[in-house]
C-alpha positions in Angstrom: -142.0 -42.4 -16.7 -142.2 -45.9 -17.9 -139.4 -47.8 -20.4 -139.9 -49.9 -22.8 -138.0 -52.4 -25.1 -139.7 -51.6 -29.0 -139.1 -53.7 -31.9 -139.0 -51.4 -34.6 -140.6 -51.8 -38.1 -138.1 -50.0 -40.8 -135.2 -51.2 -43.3 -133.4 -48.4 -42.3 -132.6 -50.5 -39.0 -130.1 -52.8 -39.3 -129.6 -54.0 -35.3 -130.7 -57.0 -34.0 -132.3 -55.9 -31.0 -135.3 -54.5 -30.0 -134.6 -50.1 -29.2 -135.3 -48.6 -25.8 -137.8 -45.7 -25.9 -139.8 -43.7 -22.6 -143.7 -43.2 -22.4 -145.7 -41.1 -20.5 -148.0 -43.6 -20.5 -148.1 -47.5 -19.1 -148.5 -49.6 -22.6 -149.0 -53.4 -22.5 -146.7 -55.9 -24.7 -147.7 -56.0 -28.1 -148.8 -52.4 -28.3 -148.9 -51.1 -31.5 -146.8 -47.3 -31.1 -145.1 -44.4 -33.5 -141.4 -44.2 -32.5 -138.4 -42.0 -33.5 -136.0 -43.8 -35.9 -133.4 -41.4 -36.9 -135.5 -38.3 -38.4 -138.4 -40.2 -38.9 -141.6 -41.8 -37.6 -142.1 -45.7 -37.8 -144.2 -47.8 -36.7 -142.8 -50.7 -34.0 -144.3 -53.0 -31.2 -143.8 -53.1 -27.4 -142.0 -56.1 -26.8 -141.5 -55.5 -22.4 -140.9 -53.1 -20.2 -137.5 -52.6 -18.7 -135.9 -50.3 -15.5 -134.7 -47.0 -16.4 -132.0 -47.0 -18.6 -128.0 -45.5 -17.7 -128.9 -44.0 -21.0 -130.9 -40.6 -22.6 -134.2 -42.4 -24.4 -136.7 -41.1 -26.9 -139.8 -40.8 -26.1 -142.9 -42.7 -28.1 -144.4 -40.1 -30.4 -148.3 -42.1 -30.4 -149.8 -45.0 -29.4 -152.3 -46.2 -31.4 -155.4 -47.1 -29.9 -155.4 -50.7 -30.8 -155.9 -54.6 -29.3 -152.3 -55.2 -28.2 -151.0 -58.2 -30.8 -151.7 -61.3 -29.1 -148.5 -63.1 -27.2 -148.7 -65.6 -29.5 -147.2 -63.4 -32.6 -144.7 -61.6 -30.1 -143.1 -65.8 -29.7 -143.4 -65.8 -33.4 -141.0 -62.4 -34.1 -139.2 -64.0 -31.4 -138.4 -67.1 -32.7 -138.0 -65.7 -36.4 -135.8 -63.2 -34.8 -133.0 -65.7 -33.8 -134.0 -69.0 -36.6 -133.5 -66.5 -39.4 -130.7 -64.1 -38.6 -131.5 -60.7 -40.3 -132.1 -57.1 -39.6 -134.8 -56.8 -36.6 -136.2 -53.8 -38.6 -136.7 -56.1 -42.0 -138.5 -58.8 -39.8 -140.2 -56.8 -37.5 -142.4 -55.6 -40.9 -143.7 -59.1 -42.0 -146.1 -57.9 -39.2 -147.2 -55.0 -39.3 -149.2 -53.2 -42.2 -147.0 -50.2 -43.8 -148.7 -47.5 -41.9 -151.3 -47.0 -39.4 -153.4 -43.8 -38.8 -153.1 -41.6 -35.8 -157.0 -41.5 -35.8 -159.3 -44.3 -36.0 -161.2 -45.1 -39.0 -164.0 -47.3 -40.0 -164.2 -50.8 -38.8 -162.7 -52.3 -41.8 -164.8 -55.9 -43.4 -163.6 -59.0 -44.7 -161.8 -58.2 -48.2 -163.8 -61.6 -49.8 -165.8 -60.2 -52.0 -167.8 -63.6 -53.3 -170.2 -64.3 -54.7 -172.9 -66.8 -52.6 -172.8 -70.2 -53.6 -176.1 -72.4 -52.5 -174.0 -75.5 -53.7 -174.9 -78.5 -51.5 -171.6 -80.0 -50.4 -170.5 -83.8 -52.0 -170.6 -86.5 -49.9 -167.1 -86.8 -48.0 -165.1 -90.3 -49.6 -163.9 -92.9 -47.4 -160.4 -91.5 -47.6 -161.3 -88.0 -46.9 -163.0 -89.4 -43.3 -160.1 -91.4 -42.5 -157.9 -87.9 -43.1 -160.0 -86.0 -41.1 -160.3 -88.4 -38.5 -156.6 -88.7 -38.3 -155.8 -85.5 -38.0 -155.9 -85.2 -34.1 -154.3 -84.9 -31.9 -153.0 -80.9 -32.6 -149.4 -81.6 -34.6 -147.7 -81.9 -37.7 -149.3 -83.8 -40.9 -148.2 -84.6 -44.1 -151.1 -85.1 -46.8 -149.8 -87.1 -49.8 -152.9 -86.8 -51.9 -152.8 -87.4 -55.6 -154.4 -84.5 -57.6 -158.1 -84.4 -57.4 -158.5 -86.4 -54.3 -160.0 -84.3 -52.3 -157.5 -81.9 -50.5 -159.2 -78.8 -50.8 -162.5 -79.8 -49.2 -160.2 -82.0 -45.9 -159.2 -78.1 -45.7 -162.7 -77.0 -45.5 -164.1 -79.5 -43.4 -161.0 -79.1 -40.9 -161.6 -75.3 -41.1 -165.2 -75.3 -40.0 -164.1 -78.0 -37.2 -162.0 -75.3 -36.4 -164.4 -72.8 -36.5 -167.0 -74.4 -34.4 -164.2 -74.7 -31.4 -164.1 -70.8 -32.1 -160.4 -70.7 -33.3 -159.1 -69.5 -36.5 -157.6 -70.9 -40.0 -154.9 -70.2 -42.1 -154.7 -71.5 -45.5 -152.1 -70.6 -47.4 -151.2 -70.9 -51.1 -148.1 -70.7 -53.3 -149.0 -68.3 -55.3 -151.5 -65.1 -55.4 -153.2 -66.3 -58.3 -154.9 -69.4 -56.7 -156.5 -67.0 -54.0 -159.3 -66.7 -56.5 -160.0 -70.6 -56.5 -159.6 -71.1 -52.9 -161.6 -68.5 -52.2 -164.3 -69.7 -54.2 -164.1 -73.0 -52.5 -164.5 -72.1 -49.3 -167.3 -70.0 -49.6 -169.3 -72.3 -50.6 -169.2 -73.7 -46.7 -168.6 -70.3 -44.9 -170.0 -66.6 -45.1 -168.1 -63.4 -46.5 -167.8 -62.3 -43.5 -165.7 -64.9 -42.1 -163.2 -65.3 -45.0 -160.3 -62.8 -45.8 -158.0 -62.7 -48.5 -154.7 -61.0 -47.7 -151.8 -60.7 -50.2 -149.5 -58.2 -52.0 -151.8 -58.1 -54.9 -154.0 -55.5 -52.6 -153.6 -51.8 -52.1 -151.9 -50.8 -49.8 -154.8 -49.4 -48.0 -156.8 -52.7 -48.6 -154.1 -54.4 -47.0 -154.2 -52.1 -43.3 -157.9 -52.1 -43.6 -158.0 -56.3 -43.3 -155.4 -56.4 -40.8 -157.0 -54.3 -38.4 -160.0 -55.9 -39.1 -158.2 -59.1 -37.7 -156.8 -57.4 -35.4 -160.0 -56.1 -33.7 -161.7 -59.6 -34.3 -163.7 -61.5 -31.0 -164.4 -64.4 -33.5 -163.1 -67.0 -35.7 -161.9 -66.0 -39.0 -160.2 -67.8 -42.1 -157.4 -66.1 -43.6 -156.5 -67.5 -47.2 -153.6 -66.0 -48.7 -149.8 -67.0 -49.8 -146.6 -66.8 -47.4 -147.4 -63.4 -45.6 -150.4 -64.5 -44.3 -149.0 -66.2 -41.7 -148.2 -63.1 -40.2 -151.6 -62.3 -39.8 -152.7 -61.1 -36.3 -154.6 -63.9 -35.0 -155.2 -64.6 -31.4 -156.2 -68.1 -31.7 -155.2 -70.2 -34.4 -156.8 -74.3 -34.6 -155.8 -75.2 -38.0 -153.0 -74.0 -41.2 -153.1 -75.3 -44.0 -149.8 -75.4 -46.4 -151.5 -76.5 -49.6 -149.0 -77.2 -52.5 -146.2 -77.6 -49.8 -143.3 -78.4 -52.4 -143.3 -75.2 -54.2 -140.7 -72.8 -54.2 -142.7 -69.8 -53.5 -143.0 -70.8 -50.5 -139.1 -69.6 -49.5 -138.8 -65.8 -49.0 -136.3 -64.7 -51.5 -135.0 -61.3 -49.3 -134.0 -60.7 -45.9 -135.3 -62.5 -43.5 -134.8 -65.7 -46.0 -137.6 -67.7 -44.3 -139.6 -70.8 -45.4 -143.0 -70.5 -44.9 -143.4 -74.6 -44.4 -141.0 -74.3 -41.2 -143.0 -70.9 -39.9 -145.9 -72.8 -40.2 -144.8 -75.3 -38.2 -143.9 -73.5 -35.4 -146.8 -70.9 -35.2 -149.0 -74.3 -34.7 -146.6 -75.1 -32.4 -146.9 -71.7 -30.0 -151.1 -71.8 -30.9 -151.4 -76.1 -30.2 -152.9 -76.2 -33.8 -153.1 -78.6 -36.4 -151.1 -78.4 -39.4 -151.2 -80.0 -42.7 -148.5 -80.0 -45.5 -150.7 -81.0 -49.0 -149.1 -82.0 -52.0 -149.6 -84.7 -54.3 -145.6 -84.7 -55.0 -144.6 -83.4 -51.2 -140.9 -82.5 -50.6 -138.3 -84.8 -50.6 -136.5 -83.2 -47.3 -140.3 -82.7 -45.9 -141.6 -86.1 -46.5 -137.9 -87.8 -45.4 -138.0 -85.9 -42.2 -141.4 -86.9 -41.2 -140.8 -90.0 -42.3 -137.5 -90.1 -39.6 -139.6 -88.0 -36.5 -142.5 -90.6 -36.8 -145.2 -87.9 -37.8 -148.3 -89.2 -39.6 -148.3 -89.2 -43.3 -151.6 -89.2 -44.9 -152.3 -91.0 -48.3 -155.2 -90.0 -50.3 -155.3 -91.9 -54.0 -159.0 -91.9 -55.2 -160.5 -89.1 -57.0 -162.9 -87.1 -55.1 -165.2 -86.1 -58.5 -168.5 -87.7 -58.5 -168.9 -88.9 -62.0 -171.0 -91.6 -64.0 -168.1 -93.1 -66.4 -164.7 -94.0 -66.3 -161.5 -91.6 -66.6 -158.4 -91.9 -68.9 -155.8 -89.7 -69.3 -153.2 -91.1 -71.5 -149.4 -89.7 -71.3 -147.5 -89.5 -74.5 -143.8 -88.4 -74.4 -142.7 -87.3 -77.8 -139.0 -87.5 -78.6 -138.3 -84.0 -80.3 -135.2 -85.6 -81.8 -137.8 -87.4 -84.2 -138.7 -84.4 -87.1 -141.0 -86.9 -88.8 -143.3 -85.4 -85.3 -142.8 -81.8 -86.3 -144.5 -81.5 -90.1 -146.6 -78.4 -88.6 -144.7 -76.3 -86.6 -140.9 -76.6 -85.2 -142.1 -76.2 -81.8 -145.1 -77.9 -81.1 -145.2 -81.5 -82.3 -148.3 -82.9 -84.8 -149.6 -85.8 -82.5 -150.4 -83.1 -80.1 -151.6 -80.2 -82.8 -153.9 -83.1 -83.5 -155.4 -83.3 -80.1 -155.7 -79.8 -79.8 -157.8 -79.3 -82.8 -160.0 -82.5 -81.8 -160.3 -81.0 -78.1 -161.3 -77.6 -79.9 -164.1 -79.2 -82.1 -165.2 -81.3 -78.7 -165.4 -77.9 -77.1 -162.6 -78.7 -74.8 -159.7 -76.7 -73.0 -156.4 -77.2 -74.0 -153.3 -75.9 -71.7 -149.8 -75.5 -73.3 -147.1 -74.9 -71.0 -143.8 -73.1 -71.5 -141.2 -72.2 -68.7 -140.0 -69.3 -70.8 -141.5 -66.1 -70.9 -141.1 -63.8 -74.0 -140.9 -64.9 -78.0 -137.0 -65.3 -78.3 -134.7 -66.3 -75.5 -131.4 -65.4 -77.8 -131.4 -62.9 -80.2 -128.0 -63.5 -82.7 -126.7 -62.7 -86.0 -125.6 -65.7 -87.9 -122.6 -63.8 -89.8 -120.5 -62.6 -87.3 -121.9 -64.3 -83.6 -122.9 -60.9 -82.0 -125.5 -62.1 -79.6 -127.8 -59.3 -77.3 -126.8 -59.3 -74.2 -127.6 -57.3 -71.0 -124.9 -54.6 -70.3 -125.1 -54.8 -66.4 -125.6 -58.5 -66.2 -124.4 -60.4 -69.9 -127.6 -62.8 -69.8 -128.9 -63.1 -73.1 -131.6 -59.9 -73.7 -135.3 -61.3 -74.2 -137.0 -60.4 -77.5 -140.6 -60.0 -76.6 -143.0 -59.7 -80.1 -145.4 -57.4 -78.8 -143.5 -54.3 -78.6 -140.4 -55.2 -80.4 -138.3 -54.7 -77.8 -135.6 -56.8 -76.0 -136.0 -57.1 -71.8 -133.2 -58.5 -69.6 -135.5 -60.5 -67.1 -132.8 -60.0 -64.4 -132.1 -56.5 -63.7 -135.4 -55.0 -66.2 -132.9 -53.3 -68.4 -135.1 -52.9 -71.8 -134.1 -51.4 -75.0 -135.3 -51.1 -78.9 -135.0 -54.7 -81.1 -132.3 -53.9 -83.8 -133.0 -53.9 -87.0 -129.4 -55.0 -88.1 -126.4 -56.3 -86.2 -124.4 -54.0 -84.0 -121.2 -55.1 -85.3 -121.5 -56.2 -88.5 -124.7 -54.4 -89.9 -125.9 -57.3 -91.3 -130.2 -57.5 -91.6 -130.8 -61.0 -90.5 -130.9 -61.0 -87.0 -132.0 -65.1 -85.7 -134.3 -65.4 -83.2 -133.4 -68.5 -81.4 -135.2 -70.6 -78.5 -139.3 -70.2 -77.8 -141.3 -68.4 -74.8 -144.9 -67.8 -74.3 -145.5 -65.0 -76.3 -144.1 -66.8 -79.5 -145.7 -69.9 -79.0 -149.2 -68.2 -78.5 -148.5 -66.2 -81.9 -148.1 -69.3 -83.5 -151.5 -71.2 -81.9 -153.4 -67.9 -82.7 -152.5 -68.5 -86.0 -153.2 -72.0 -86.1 -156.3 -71.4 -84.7 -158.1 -68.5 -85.6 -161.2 -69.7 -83.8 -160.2 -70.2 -80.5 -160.1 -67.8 -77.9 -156.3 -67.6 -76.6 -154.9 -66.2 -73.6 -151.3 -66.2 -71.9 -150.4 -66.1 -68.7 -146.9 -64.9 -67.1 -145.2 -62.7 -64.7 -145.7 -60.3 -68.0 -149.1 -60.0 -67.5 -151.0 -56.4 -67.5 -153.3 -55.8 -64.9 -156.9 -56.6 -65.6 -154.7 -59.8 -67.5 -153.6 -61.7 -64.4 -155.1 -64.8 -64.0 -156.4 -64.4 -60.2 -158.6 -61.3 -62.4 -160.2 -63.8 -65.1 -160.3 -66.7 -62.9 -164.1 -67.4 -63.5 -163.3 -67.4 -67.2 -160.6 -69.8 -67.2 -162.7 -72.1 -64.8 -165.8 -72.0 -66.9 -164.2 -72.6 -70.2 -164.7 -69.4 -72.1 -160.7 -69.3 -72.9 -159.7 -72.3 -75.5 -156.4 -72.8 -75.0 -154.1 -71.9 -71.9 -150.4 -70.7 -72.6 -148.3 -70.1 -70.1 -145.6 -70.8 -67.1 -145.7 -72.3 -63.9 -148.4 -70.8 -62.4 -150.6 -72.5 -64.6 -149.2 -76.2 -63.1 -150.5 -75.2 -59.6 -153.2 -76.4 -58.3 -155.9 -75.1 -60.7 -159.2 -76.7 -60.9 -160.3 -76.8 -64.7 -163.4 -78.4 -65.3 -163.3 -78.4 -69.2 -159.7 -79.0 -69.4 -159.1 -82.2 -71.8 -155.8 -81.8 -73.2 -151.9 -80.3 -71.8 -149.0 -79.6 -73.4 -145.5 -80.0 -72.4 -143.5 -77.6 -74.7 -139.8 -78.5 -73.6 -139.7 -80.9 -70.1 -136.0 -80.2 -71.0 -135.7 -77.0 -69.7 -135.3 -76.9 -65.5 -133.6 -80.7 -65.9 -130.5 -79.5 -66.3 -129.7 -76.9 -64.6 -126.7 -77.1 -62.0 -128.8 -77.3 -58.8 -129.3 -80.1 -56.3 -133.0 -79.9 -56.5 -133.1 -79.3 -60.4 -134.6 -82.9 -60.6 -137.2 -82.6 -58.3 -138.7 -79.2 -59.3 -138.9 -81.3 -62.6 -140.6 -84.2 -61.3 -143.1 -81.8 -59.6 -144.1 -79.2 -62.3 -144.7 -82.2 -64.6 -146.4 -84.3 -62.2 -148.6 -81.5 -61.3 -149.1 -80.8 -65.5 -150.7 -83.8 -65.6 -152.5 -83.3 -62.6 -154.5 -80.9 -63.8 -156.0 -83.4 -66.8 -156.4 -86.3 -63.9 -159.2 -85.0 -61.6 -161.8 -86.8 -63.8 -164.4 -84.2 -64.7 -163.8 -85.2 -68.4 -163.8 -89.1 -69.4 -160.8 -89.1 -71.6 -157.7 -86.7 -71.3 -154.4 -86.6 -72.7 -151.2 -85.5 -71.6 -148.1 -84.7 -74.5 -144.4 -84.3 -72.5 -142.0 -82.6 -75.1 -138.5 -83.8 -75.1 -135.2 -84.0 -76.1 -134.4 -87.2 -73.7 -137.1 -89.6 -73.7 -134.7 -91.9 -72.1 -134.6 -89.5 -68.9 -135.3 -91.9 -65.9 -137.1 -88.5 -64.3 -139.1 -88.2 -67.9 -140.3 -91.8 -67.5 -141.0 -91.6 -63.9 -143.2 -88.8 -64.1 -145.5 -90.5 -67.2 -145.9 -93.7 -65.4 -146.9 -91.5 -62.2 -143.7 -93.6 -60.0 -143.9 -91.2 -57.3 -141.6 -93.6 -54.8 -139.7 -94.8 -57.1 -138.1 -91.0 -57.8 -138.1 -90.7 -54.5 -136.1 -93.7 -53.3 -133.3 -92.5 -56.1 -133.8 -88.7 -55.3 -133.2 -89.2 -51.3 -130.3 -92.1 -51.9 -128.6 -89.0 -54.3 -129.1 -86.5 -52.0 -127.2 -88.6 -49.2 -124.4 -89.3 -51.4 -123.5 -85.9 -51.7 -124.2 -84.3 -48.6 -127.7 -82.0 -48.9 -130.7 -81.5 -47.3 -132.1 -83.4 -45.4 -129.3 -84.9 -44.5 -127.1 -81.6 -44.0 -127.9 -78.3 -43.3 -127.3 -75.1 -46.2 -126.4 -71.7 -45.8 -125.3 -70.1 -48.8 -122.7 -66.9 -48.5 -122.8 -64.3 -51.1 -120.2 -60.9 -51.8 -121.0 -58.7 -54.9 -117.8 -56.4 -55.7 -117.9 -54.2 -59.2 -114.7 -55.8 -60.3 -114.3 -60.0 -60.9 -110.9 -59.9 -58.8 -112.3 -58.1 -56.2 -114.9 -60.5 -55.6 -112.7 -63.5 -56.5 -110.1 -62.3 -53.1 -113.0 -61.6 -51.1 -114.6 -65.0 -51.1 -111.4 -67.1 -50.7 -110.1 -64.5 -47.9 -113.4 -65.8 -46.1 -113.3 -69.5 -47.4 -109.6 -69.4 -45.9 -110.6 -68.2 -42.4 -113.7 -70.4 -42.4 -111.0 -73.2 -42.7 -109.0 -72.0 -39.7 -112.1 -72.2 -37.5 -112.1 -76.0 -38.1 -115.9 -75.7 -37.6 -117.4 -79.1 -37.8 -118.4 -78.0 -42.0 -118.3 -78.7 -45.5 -117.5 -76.0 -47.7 -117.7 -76.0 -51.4 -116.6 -73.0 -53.7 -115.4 -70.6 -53.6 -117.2 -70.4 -57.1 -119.0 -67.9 -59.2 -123.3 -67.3 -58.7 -125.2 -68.9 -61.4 -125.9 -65.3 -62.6 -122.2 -64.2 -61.9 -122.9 -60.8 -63.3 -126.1 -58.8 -62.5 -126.2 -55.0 -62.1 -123.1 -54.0 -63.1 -121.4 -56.4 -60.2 -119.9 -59.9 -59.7 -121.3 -62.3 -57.3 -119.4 -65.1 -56.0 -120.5 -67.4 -53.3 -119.4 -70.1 -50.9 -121.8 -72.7 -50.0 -120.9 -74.5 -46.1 -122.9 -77.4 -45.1 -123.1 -78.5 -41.7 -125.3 -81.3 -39.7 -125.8 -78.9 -36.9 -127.8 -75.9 -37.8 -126.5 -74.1 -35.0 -123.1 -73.7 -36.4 -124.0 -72.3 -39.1 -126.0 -69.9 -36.9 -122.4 -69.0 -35.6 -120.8 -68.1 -39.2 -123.9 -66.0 -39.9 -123.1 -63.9 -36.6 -119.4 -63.2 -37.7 -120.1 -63.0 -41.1 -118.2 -59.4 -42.8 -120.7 -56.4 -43.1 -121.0 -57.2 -46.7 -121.7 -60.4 -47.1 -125.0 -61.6 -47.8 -126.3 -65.3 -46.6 -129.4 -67.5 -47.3 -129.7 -70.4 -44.6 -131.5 -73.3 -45.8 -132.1 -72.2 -49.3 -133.9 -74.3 -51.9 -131.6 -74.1 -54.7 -128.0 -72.7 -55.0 -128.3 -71.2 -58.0 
């Protein structure tokens, strides 16, 4: 009989430690086997074997008759197991698929189904040589390249480098829907065969089919998906890419909490790969901390588009406050209404972009102040036009639009504050001509903009509405004119990275106007605060400047990257409950005399969701192990988040 330590892959495990089971047969680490858990059957990996337990074991129920996981991914649940304190079981299933079969099936093919470009690749720029040429030896790089210089294709070119030593890439993006783009990109230099797309978007069974198929592979192979694929199961990794690096997609919002920028950086690590962190805005924590270790920051200004004349793009910030700008509509100022209709009759795309999803934020009656709120959370309900009904984006709770007020019965229920759907029913109506399309998280399938991709690129939608995942990264050929609806929006929020995240998304709005493919382009920013020193920094494109005053703020008052964050979180259905329960921790946090900060105890930005309270204490240290410590000790019911992004 031989013993074996199995890391189990269920949320019904909540240990830290890898389980003890007995097999007939001798397995090898990394073997892929069905255990008992409780009264079911799970999937887990062989971690070692061990001696014979004092102890009664269970025996493994099958083992599937697969390549062991290479040693590499085995240091990777290893290290994730003790950087990101969390249930083994939770981690454990970043990597593996959600079942296996106990037969085996087809050899599964690459999920990129492309279609074969014969496009003869541009000429590399000077800038784009000097990248490449930099990036050696195997390490950590941060590419600082303005939008439309190149990044995408110093991925491709480092990829088939890659390739040709007979290791694999990853290249992962923010969000799902620029899978389509990247995709398209690369095969243009490789075959179908070599290129997989692996994200939640895909069946479940699409999903097993391409990890065994990476599983089982003897060559190289180029993964392109968003966080998860870096659990892919690669035996011999050369390059990842972290394209976008700033976003906040990138942090895992559930257990295990982990930041896909710092697993990326340590799976090159355990492979000896190269890694790059793209962004035309990069993090401000990222780029101060690379700047501090001595690792090579690569600058990329010049646009990469070949093109015979001169590009403009022209910023405009219009000061809302002004209603002589407003003589069309209350939202969407005339100077740009003007340039949408010229950039219509030029046959020219327009983007308009709105952080708000839905046609009313708040939904009020003006007689007595009853305002539609959320029973389980009291956020303000979300009207949404379509099917007159009002949504709590929080907890999904949904219900009928009245048709009179609640309290007082009067009729004239205001509609106040703009999202996507409202602003798209007014440009419809503007512009009966043009083809319109919006794009949000309330998307139907066949919708989604990773599904029409090839008709956004080419043009045949006029105008763009949407939220942020039409400021990342997209390629739009046609594109001439963008719209800022309200820069006001993130600016304010109470969050020590509220500024930044602003700074980015716009920077990035404009970005997608300044790649050069059309000779003049104009850019309208929306707001209530001309004045704004972010506002102004982003239309004169001062990237240093920002971040000069960003890091010099974020020193003052203690954040990253100067301290370390972990965020601690107790949800109790009554407010005192909750209230005693985060000042009964605060107070023995205190007694420790831990070498911390701790702020709060205070309410969550969203104190009330699901019929509970949420309160939270946020402890800053220099030393990340410490807080390591509090996370170990931490009350069964108590949630944390180390290193989060934002505090809200």
């Amino acid at each position: 009989m031989h013993y074996y330590l199995v890391s189990v892959a269920s949320n019904k495990f909540h240990g830290s430690e890898p389980l003890t089971y007995s097999s007939q047969e001798p397995l090898a680490p990394g073997s892929i086997v069905s255990v008992p858990l409780q009264r079911q059957s799970v999937l887990g990996i062989v971690i070692e074997s061990v001696p014979k337990p004092p102890f009664a074991t269970r025996p493994v129920l099958f083992h599937h008759k697969l390549p062991p996981l290479p040693s590499t991914t085995l240091q990777l649940l290893d290290w994730m197991r003790a950087y990101y304190p969390a249930p083994l079981g939770i981690t454990t299933q970043l990597f593996l698929p959600k079942s296996l079969p106990s037969r085996t099936t087809k050899q599964a093919s690459s999920s990129a189904s492309t279609t074969s470009h014969d496009t003869k690749p541009s000429i590399l720029t000077g800038e784009q040589q000097q990248v490449l040429e930099a990036m050696n030896p195997p390490g950590s790089y941060v590419l600082h390249g303005e939008t439309g210089s190149g990044k995408t294709r110093v991925y491709i070119e480092q990829a088939k480098r890659t390739a040709a030593a007979n290791k694999s890439s990853i290249i992962l993006t923010p969000e799902i829907s620029l899978t389509s783009q990247l995709l398209r990109s690369f095969s243009e230099a490789f075959t179908s065969s070599e290129l997989f797309v692996l994200h939640s978007g895909l069946t479940d069974a699409q999903r097993r089919l391409i990890w065994l198929a990476l599983l089982k592979s003897t060559r190289p192979r180029i993964v392109i998906g968003p966080r998860s694929a870096l659990f892919s199961p690669l035996s011999n990794i050369g390059f990842i890419a972290v394209d976008e690096s700033h976003e906040s997609a990138y942090k895992q919002e559930s257990m295990p909490f982990y930041y896909a920028p710092r697993v990326a950086s340590k799976l090159a690590s355990i492979h000896a790969a190269v890694v790059v962190f793209g962004s035309a805005t990069p993090s401000i924590a990222d780029y101060y901390l690379a700047l501090q270790k001595g690792r090579p920051i690569l600058r990329m200004k010049e646009r990469a588009i070949e093109r015979s004349q001169a590009h403009e793009t022209i910023t405009t910030i219009v000061d809302m406050r002004d209603r002589s700008k407003l003589t069309k509509n209350e939202h969407l100022s005339t100077p740009l209404l003007e340039a949408i209709d010229t950039a219509l009759q030029q046959k020219q795309q327009v983007l308009l972009f709105i952080n708000r999803r839905g046609t009313a934020r708040i939904v009020l009656c003006d007689t007595c102040g009853w305002q539609a709120l959320c029973p389980h959370c009291d956020l303000p309900l979300t009207y949404h036009h379509d099917n007159h009904s009002l949504r709590c984006h929080a907890c999904s709770f949904s219900m009928g639009a009245p048709t009179a007020c609640p309290e007082c019965s009067n009729t004239d229920i205001t509609l106040k504050s703009i999202g996507t759907k409202s602003i798209a029913a007014s440009i419809t109506k503007m512009f009966p001509n043009a083809t319109v399309a919006r794009f949000d998280t309330d998307n139907r399938k066949g919708e989604r903009l990773n599904e029409v991709y090839e008709r956004v690129h080419t043009g045949d939608i006029d105008i763009l509405i949407g939220t942020q995942m039409l400021a990342k990264g997209l390629d739009l050929p046609k594109l001439a004119v963008v719209g800022v609806v309200n820069a006001d929006t993130g600016l304010y929020l109470p969050d020590f990275t509220a500024q930044e995240r602003t700074y980015q998304l716009l920077h990035q709005l404009i970005g997608r106007v300044g790649r050069g493919h059309q000779a003049s382009a104009k850019v309208f920013i929306q707001t209530y605060t001309p004045d704004n020193p972010i506002i102004k920094a982003v239309a004169s494109q001062s990237w240093h400047t920002f971040y000069e005053t960003e890091i010099a703020e974020r020193k003052t008052y203690q954040f990253p990257p100067f301290y370390h964050l972990l965020k601690l979180s107790v949800s109790r259905a009554r407010l005192q409950t909750a209230i005693a329960a985060s000042e009964k921790l605060a107070a023995q946090l205190h007694e420790q005399k831990l070498p911390i900060l701790i702020e709060g105890p205070a309410p969550a930005f969203h104190e009330k969701s699901q019929n509970k309270f949420t309160w939270q204490l946020i402890v800053k240290s220099k030393t990340r192990d410490t807080l390591l410590q509090i996370i170990q000790q931490l009350p069964r019911d108590w949630s944390h988040d180390i290193d989060p992004i934002n505090l809200l």
